[in-house]
C-alpha positions in Angstrom: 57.6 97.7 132.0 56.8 94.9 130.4 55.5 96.7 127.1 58.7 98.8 126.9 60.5 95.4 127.1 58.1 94.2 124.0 59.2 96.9 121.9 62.8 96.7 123.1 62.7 93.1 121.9 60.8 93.9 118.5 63.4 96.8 117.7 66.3 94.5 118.9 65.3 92.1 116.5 64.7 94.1 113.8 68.3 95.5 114.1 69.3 92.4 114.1 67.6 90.7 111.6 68.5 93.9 108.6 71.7 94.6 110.1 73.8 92.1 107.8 71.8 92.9 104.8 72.9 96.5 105.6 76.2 95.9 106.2 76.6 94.1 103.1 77.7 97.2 101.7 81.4 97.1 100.8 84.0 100.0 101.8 87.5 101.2 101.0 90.0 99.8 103.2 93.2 101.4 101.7 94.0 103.1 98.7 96.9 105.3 97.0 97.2 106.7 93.4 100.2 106.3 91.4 103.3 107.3 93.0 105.6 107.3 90.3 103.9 108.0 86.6 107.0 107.7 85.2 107.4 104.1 83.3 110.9 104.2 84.5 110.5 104.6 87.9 107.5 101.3 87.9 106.0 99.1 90.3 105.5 95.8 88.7 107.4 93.6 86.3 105.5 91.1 84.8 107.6 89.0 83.2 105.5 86.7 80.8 109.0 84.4 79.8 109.7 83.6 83.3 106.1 83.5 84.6 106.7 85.9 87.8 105.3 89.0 88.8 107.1 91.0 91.4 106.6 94.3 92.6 106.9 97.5 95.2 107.7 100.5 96.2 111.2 100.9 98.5 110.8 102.6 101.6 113.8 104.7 99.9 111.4 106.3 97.6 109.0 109.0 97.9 105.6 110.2 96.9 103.2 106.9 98.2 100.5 108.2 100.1 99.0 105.6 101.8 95.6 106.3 103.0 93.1 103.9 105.0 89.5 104.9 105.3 88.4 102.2 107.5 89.9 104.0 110.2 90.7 107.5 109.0 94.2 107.1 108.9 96.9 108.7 106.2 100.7 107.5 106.1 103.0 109.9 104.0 106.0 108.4 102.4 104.3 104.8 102.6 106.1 101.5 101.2 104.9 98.1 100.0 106.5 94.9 98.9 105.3 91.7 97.5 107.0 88.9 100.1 108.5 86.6 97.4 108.1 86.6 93.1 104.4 85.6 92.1 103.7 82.4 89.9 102.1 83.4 86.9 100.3 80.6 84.5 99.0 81.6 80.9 95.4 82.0 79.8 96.0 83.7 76.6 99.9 84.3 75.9 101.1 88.2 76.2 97.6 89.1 77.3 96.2 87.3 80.4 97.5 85.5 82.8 96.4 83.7 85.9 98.4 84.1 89.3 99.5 81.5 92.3 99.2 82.7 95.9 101.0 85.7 97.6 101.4 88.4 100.2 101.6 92.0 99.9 102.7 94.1 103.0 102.2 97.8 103.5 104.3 99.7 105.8 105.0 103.4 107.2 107.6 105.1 106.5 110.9 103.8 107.8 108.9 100.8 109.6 109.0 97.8 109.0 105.9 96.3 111.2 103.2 96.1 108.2 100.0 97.7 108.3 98.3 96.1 106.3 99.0 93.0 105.2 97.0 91.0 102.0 96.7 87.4 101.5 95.5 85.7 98.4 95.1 82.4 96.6 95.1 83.5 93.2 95.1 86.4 91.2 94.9 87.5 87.3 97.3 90.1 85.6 96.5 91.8 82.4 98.3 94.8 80.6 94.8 95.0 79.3 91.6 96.1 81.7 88.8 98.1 81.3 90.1 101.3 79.8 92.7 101.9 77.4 96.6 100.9 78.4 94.4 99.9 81.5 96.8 96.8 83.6 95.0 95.2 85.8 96.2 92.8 88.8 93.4 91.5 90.8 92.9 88.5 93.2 90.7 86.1 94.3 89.9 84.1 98.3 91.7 87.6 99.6 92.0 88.1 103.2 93.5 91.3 104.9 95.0 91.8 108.1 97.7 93.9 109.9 98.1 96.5 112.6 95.7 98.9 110.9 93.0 95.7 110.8 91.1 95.9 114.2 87.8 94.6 113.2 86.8 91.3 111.3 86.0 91.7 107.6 85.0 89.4 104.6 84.6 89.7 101.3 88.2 91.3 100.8 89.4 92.3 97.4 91.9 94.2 96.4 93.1 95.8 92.6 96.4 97.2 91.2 95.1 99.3 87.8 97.2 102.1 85.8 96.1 104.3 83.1 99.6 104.8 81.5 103.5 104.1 82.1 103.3 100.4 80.3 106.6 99.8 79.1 107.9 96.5 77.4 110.4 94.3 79.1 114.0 94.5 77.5 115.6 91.9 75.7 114.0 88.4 74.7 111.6 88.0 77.4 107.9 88.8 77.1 106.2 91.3 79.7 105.8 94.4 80.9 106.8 96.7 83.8 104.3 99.3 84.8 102.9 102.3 87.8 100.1 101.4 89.6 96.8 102.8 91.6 96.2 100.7 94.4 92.6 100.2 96.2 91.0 97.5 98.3 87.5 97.0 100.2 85.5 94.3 101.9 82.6 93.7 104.4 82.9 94.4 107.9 81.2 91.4 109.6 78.0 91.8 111.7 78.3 89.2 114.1 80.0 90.9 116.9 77.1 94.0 116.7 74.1 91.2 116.5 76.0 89.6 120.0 76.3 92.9 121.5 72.3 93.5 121.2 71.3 90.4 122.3 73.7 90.5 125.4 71.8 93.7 126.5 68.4 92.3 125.9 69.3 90.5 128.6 70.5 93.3 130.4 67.0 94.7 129.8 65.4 91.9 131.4 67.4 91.6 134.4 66.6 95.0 135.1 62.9 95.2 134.3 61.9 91.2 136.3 
């Protein structure tokens, strides 16, 4: 009994020593591709003048499939909305721009209880990324939550990037509306699984003594 509890202890601790390393890996957490692809039907305005950014998708509207992989859930008809206009401060003028904090909330169709809901400190917007006509909105110290959210994660991030559908903002201000691809991922956290083995190697010890 006692060399079965040996190896038990070896393999526990082996699980637990590689299991954050392992882990490490990032995942999807939600994603949807562009709903609209039409630049007159967007889903940001970023309006370089003012120095906001403000966005969404009304629950009105159609064609936002919101899916979630970190539990294997798909919401037809979806909706988001950024809670409250964006700070933006220049980096380079027209081009890049850095972002204060803000909240995005993602909801079902005709609900208004969010899914999943993203937090962030600070954020850059760009109507240039990596590929051509590419904007990019990205943030930085991101943390998700929401009904959909059961487990603990780390290492959010999240990106708003489209290929096409730029158009320029009328009138005198500077800025751009655009469509938008949405996807975000982070870390689950380990801690909870390295707890749970060592509560049953004490289990195991109880049992074998």
């Amino acid at each position: 009994m006692k060399k079965h509890f040996l190896i038990f202890i070896l393999l526990a601790l082996i699980f637990v020593g590689f299991l954050p390393v392992n882990a490490k890996a990032s995942f999807t957490v939600a994603t949807f591709a562009d709903p609209s692809g039409n630049s007159n039907n967007p889903l940001f305005t970023a309006d370089f003048t003012a120095l906001t950014l403000d966005g969404g998708w009304a629950d009105s509207k159609t064609g936002l499939t919101l899916q979630i992989p970190y539990n294997g859930h798909t919401f037809a008809n979806a909706w988001f909305d950024v809670n409250g206009v964006v700070t933006l401060s220049s980096v380079i003028p027209n081009a890049f721009y850095n972002t204060g904090p803000g909240k995005i909330n993602f909801y079902a169709d005709n609900n208004t209880n969010p899914l999943i809901v993203i937090d962030f400190n600070s954020g850059f917007v760009s109507p240039y990324g990596f590929g051509a006509n590419e904007v990019l909105f990205t943030a930085a110290n991101v943390r998700i939550t929401g009904s959909e959210i059961t487990g603990t994660l780390s290492q959010e991030q999240f990106s708003f990037s489209c290929f096409a559908n730029t158009a320029p903002l009328p009138g005198c201000h500077n800025g751009f509306t655009a469509t938008a691809a949405f996807t975000s991922s982070a870390v689950p956290e380990p801690a909870t699984i390295a707890l749970l083995t060592l509560g049953g190697l004490v289990l195991f010890k109880r049992k074998s003594t």
